[in-house]
C-alpha positions in Angstrom: 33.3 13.4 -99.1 34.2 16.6 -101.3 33.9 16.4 -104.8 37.7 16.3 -105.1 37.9 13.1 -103.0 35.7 11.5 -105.0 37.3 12.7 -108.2 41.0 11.1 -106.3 39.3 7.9 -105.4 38.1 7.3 -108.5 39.3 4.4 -110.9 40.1 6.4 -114.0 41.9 8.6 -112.1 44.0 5.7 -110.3 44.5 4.3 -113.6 45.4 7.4 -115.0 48.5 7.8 -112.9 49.5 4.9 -113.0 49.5 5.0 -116.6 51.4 8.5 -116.2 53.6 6.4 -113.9 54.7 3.8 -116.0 55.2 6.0 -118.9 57.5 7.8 -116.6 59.6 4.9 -115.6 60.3 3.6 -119.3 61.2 7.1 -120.4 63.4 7.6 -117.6 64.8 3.8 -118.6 64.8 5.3 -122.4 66.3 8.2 -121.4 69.0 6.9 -119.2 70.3 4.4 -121.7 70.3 7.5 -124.8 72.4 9.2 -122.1 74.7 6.2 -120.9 75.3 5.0 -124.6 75.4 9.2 -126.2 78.2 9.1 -123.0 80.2 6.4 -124.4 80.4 6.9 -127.6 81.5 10.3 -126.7 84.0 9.0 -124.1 85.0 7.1 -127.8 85.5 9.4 -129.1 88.0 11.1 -127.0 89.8 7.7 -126.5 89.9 7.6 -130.4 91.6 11.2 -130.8 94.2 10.7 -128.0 95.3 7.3 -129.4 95.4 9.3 -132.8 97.5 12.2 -131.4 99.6 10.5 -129.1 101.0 7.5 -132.3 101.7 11.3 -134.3 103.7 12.8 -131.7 105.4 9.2 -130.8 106.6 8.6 -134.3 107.8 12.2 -134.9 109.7 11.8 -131.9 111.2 8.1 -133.8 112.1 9.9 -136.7 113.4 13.7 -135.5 113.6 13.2 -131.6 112.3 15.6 -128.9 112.9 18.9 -130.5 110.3 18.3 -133.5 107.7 16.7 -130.6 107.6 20.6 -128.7 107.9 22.1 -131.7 104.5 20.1 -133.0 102.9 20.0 -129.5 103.4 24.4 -129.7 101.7 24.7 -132.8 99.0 22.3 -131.7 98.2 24.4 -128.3 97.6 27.2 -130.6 94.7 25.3 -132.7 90.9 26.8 -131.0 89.4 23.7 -129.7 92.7 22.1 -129.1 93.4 19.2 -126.9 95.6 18.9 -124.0 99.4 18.9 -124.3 102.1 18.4 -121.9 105.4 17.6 -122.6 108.8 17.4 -119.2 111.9 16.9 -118.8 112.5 13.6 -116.9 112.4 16.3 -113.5 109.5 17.5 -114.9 110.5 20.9 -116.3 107.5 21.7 -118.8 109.2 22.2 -122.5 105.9 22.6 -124.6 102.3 22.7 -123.8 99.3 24.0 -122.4 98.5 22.3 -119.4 100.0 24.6 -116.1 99.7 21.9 -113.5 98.9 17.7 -113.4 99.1 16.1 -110.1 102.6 14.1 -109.5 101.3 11.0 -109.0 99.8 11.0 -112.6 102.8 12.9 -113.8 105.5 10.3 -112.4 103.4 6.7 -113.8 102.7 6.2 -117.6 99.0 5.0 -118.3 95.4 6.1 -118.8 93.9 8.6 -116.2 89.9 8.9 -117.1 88.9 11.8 -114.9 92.0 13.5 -114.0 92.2 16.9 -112.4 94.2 19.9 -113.8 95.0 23.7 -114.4 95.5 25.5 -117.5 98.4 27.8 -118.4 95.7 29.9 -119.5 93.5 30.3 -117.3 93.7 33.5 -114.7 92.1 32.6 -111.8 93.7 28.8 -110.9 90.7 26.7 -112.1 91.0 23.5 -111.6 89.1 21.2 -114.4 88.7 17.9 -115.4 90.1 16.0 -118.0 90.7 12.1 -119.5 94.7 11.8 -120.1 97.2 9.3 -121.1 100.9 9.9 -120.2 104.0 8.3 -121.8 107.5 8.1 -120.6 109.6 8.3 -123.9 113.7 7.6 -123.9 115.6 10.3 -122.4 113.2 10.7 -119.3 110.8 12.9 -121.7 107.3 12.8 -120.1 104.3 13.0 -122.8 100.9 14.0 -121.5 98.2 14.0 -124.2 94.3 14.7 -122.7 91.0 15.8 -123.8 89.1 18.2 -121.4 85.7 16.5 -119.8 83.7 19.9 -120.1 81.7 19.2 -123.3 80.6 15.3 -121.7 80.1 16.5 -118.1 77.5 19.2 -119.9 76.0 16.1 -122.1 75.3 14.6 -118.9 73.8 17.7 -116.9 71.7 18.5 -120.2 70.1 14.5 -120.1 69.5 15.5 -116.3 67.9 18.9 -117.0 65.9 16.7 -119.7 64.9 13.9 -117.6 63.3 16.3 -114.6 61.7 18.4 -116.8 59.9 15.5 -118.6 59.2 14.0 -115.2 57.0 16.9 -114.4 55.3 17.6 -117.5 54.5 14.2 -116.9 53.3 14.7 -113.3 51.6 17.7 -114.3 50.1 16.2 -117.1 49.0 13.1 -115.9 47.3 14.9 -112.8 45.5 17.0 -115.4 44.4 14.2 -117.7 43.5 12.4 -114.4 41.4 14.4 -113.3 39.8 15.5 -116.6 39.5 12.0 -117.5 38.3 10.7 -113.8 35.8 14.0 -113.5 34.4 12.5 -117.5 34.1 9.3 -116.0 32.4 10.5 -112.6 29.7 12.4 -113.9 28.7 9.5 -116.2 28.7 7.4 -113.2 26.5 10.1 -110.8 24.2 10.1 -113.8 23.8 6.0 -113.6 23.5 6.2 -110.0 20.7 8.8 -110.0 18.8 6.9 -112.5 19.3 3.5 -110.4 18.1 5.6 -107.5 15.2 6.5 -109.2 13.8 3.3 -110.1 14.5 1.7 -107.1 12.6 5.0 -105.9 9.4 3.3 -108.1 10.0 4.8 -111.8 10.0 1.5 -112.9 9.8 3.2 -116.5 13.3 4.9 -116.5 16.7 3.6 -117.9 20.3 4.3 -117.8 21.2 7.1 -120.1 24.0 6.3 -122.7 26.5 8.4 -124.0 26.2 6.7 -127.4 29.9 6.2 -127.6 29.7 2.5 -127.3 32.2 2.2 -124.8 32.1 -0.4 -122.0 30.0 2.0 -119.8 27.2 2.4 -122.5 27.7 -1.6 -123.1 26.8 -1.8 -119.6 24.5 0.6 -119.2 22.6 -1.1 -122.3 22.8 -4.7 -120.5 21.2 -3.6 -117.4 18.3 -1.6 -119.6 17.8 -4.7 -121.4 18.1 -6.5 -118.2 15.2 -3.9 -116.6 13.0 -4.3 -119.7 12.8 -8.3 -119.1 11.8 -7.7 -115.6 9.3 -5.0 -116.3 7.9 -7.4 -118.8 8.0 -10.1 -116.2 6.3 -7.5 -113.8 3.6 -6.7 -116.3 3.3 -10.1 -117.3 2.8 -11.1 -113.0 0.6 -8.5 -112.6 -1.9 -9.6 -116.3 -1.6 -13.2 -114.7 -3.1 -11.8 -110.9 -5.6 -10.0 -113.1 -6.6 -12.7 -115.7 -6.8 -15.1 -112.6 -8.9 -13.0 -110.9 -11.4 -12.2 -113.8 -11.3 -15.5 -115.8 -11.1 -18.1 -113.1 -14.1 -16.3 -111.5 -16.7 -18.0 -113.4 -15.3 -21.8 -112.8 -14.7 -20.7 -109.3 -18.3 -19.9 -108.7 -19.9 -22.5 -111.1 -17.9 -24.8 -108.6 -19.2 -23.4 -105.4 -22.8 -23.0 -107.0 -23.0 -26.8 -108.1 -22.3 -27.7 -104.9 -24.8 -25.8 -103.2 -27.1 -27.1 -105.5 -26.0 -30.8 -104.6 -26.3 -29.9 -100.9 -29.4 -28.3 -101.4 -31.5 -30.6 -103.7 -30.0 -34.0 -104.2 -32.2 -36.5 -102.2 -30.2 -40.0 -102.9 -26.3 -41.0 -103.1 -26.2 -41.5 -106.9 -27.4 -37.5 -106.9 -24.8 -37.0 -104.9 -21.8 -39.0 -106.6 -23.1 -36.6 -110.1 -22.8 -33.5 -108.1 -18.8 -34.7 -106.9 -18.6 -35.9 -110.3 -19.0 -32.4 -111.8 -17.0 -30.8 -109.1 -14.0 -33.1 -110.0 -14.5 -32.1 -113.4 -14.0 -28.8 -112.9 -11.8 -28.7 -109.9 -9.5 -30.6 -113.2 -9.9 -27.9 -115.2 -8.6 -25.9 -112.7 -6.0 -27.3 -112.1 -5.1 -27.7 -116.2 -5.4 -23.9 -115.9 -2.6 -24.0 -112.7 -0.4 -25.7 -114.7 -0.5 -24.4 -117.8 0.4 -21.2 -116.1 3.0 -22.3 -113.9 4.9 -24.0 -117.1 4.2 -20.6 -118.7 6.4 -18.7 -115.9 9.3 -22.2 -115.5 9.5 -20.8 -119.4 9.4 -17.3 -119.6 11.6 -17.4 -116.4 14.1 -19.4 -117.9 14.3 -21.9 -115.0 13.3 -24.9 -117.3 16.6 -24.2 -119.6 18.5 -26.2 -117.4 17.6 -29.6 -119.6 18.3 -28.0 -122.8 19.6 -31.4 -125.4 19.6 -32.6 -128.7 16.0 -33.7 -130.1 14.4 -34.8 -133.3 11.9 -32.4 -133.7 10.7 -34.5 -137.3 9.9 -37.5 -134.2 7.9 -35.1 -132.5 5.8 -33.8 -135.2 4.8 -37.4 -135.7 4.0 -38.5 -131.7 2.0 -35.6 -131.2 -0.2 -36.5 -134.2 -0.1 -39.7 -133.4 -1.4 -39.1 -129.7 -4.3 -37.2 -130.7 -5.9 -39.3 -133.9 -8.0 -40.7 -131.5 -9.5 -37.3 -130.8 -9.3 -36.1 -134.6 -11.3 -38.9 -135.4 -14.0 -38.0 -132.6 -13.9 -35.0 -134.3 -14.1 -35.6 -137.5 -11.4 -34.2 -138.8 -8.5 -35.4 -141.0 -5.0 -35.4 -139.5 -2.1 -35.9 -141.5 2.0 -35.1 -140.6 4.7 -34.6 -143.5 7.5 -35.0 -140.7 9.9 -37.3 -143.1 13.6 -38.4 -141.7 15.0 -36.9 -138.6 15.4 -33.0 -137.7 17.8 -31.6 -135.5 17.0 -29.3 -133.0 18.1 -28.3 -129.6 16.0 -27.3 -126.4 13.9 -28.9 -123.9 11.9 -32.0 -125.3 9.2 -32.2 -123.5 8.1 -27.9 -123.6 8.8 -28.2 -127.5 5.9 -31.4 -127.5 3.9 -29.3 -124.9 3.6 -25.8 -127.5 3.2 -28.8 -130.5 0.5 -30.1 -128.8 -1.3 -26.8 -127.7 -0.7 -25.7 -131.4 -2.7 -29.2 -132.4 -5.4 -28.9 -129.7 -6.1 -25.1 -131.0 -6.5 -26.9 -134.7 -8.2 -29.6 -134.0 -11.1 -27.2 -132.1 -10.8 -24.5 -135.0 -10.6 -27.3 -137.9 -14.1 -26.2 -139.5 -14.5 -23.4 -141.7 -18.4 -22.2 -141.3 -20.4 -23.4 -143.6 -21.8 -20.0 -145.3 -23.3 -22.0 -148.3 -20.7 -21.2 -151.3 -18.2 -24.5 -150.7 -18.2 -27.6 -148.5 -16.2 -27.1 -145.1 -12.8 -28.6 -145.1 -12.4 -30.5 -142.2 -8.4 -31.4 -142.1 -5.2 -30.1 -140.2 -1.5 -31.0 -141.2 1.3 -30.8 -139.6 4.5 -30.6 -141.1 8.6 -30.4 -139.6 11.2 -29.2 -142.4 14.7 -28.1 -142.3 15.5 -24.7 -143.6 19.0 -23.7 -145.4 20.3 -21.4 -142.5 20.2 -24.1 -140.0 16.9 -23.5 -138.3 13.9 -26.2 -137.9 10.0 -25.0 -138.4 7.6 -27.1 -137.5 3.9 -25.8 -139.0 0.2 -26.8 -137.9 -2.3 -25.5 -140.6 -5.9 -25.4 -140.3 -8.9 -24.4 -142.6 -11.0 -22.7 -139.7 -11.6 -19.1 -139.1 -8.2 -18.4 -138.7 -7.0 -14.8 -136.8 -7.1 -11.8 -138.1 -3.8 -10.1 -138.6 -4.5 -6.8 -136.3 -5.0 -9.7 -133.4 -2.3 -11.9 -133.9 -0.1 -10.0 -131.2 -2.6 -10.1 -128.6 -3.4 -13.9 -128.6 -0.3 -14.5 -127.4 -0.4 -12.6 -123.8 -2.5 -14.7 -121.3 -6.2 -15.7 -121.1 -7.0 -14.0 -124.2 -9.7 -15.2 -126.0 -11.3 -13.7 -129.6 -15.1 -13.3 -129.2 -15.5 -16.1 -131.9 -13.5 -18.8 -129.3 -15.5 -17.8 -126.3 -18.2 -20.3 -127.4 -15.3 -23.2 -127.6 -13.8 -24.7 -124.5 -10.3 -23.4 -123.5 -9.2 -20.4 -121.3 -7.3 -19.0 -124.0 -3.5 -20.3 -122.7 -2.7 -22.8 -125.5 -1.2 -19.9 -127.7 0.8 -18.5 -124.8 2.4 -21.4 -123.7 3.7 -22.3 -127.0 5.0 -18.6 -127.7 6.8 -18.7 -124.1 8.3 -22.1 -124.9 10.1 -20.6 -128.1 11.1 -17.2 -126.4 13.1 -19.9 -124.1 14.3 -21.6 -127.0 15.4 -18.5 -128.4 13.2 -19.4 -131.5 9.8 -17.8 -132.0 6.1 -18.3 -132.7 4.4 -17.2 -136.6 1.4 -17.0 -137.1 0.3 -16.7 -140.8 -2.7 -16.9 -142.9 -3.2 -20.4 -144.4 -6.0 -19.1 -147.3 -8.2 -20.1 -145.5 -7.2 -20.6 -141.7 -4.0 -20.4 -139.6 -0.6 -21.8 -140.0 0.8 -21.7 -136.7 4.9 -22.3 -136.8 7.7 -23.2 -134.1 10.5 -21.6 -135.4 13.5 -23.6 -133.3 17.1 -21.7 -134.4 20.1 -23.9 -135.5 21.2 -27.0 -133.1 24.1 -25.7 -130.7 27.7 -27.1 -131.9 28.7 -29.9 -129.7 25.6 -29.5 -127.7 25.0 -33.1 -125.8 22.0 -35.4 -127.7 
């Protein structure tokens, strides 16, 4: 297709005539009703200054008879500009005027003739014009013709024509112009989107839309699909980190699976050695599969697939089942667990992923509880969690500890996947607790804080405001 087509086929340029079209057709409607109503009021006019003249001549021809009506009608043909005057006998001998010939049918029946034609006694060459007259038949058999010539409105109406064709193609050439200025604007924008679409589909996975940065509906779109690309390359990277992670960390399990089986095959001499060795291997294959689904409830999250049960929830009854579910294992521990979760808190979002990040955030506490013991004080052994409302409408709910905390420069990179701080590696985990919980907030639309607790780590669920008339 040449680039002319192209430029023709376009949308703007559609749109663009038919804008030019439009604007046409309610000009020409404009246009015809200034000429139509500029016509009758000049046709008014003329209607106005007959009735005017012909009531003079009538009552001078009351008062003083016929004489005084030619002598008035002769000095009126001699006025520049005049009108039309005719005055006959009842044979229709002319006696005053300036009108040389009127058809006999008008001449013979008294009335209003609109567009009557005639020749003047003036003119030379015979020309016959046009002209609105009204004729009388006064006592005696005197004829009265009184008329105003239709030149000066027939050249109203051919200057409205001349008018209306000449604005009908400056618009035509005007709205092709703009069309195609407008439509080739428009195009190149669009080739420009297309190449860069081509090119990541091409596998530069990196490049984005340009924008024009004049916020119209093509940048606002071309900004929705970069944001759009941006999520999946992050949901790309994030695939690809998971197929790596699983393949580095999951390794070691793996192989101390395979290995302790071996062993069992290789070494155990009596059932009970046996039932240990498929003992172990269930315990592991369990921790496996933890690892399995924390992952795959990482990607329902971060996918957005497990927004579909988004409702009403009291985070405040939350705060205080998730502590209430792992006193038992506090207690094991050692460590003091207390919740300041007072009243009820609204919040909206998925019940059970909100619980699921609380409980991770808990977990991660509860493992991390004790400070080391360098000497100088006695190691605090206590977490709290706590669930309050904030003025703008959103809901925290805060786990702080007195452990080792993180440091401030790592605090990014505990969230991603599998990542473990070298002072964790000798705890049990595989470093998805943190994750979880920060993917279960990007769904909510909230986010995950994490703060120094002086000493330790405050870890917050930031939920944002409750949805109005969302369903409880």
């Amino acid at each position: 297709m040449t680039a002319l087509g192209k430029l023709v086929r376009t949308t703007a340029f559609r749109l663009t005539l038919a804008y030019a079209l439009v604007f046409a057709v309610i000009s020409a409607g404009v246009l015809g009703y200034v000429a139509w109503n500029g016509r009758h009021l000049v046709e008014q006019g003329m209607r106005e200054t007959v009735d005017a003249e012909v009531n003079g001549l009538v009552d001078q021809f009351r008062v003083r008879g016929i004489r005084n009506v030619v002598a008035s009608v002769e000095q009126r043909t001699r006025r520049p500009g005049s009108s039309l005057y005719l005055v006959t006998t009842f044979v229709g001998e002319a006696l005053a005027g300036n009108v040389a010939r009127l058809p006999t049918s008008v001449l013979n029946s008294a009335g209003d003739y609109p567009d009557t034609p005639y020749e003047r006694l003036d003119d030379p060459d015979d020309v016959t014009h046009h002209a609105y007259v009204r004729v009388l038949l006064l006592p005696g058999g005197f004829r009265l013709v009184v008329g105003r010539d239709l030149a000066e409105l027939n050249s109203l109406g051919q200057a409205v024509k001349r008018a209306f064709l000449l604005a009908l193609v400056i618009l035509t050439v005007f709205g092709l112009v703009g069309g195609f200025i407008v439509a080739r604007r428009v195009l190149a924008r669009i080739d420009s989107m297309t190449e860069s679409a081509n090119a990541i589909m091409a596998g530069a996975l990196t490049r984005r839309l340009p924008l024009a940065g004049s916020n119209d509906e093509l940048d606002r779109l071309a900004g929705s699909l970069n944001a759009m690309l941006d999520r999946i390359g992050e949901l790309m990277s994030g695939l690809k980190e998971v197929s790596d992670n699983i393949a580095h960390d999951l390794k070691t399990p793996l192989t101390r699976l395979r290995s302790g089986a071996e062993e069992a095959l290789r070494t155990a001499k009596d059932p009970q050695e046996y039932r240990q060795a498929l003992e172990r291997t269930i315990e592991e294959s369990d921790k496996l599969i933890s690892v399995f689904n924390a992952l795959l409830m990482i990607a329902r999250a971060e996918g957005g697939r497990a927004g579909d049960n988004m409702a009403q929830f009291d985070a405040a009854e939350i705060a205080r089942s998730v502590v209430e579910l792992y006193e038992p294992l506090a207690e094991e521990a050692g460590v003091s667990l207390f919740v300041e979760a007072p009243g009820s808190l609204r919040a909206h979002g998925n019940r059970e992923l909100a619980g699921q990040a609380l409980a991770n955030l808990v977990d991660n506490a509860l493992k991390y509880a004790k400070a080391a013991d360098d000497g100088k004080a006695e190691p605090i052994a206590e977490v709290q969690v706590s669930a309050r409302a904030n003025g703008d409408g959103t809901t925290e709910v805060s786990v702080c500890d007195h452990g080792p905390g993180i440091p401030e420069a790592d605090r990014e990179r505990v969230l991603e996947r599998f990542v473990r701080l070298e002072g964790s590696r000798t705890r049990p985990g595989f470093g998805l607790g943190l994750s979880l919980a920060n993917a279960v907030m990007r769904l909510h639309g909230g986010s995950l804080k994490l703060e120094d607790n002086h000493p330790g780590l405050r870890a917050t669920l930031c939920f944002p405001p409750p949805l109005v008339g969302a369903t409880t």
